[in-house]
C-alpha positions, 0 to 999 in steps of 0.5 A: 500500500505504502507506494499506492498511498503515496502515488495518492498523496502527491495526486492530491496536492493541488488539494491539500495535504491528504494523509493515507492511514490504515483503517478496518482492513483497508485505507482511509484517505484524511485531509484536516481530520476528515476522512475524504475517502477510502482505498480498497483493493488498490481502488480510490473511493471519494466520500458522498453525500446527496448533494454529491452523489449525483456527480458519481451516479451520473458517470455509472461509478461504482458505490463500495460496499462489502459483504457481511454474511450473505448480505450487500453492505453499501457505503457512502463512497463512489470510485473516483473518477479514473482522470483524478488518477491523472490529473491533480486539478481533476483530484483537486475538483473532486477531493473538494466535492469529497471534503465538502459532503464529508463536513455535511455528513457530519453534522 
């Protein structure tokens, strides 16, 4: 993870300084102690809310979610779109979509 977390770190510099932390088998990506988003399996998943959500659906990217037993347990969190990985600007505009629904969920 070490090399993916910091290919990530630098991706998201235009953004802000992000920190990449181990978190319940996989990743959490923090900026000013807000969590913005999760890796898992080597995937980036950015944090949604209902004012987001719509950018991410509309695009067809898949929600994360795991199973427990034989259910579906689906998160609030959306793969990133693939030019974020490219492009800091592009990661900057969606790291600010991610760290601003993460403020409203949290209130």
């Amino acid at each position: 993870m070490s090399e993916f977390g910091d290919f990530l770190e630098d991706q998201f510099r235009e953004f802000g300084a992000v920190s990449v932390r181990r978190l319940f088998g996989g990743h959490g990506v923090f900026y000013a102690g807000v969590m913005i988003g999760l890796v898992a399996r080597e995937q980036l998943y950015l944090t949604t809310e209902a004012e987001t959500v719509g950018r991410f659906t509309e695009l067809d990217l898949p929600q994360f979610g795991y199973g427990k037993g034989d259910k579906r347990v689906s998160m609030s969190y959306y793969l990133a779109p693939e030019e974020t990985l490219d492009d800091p600007s592009e990661m900057r505009e969606w790291a600010e979509l991610a760290y601003q629904a993460a403020l409203r969920s949290k209130r």
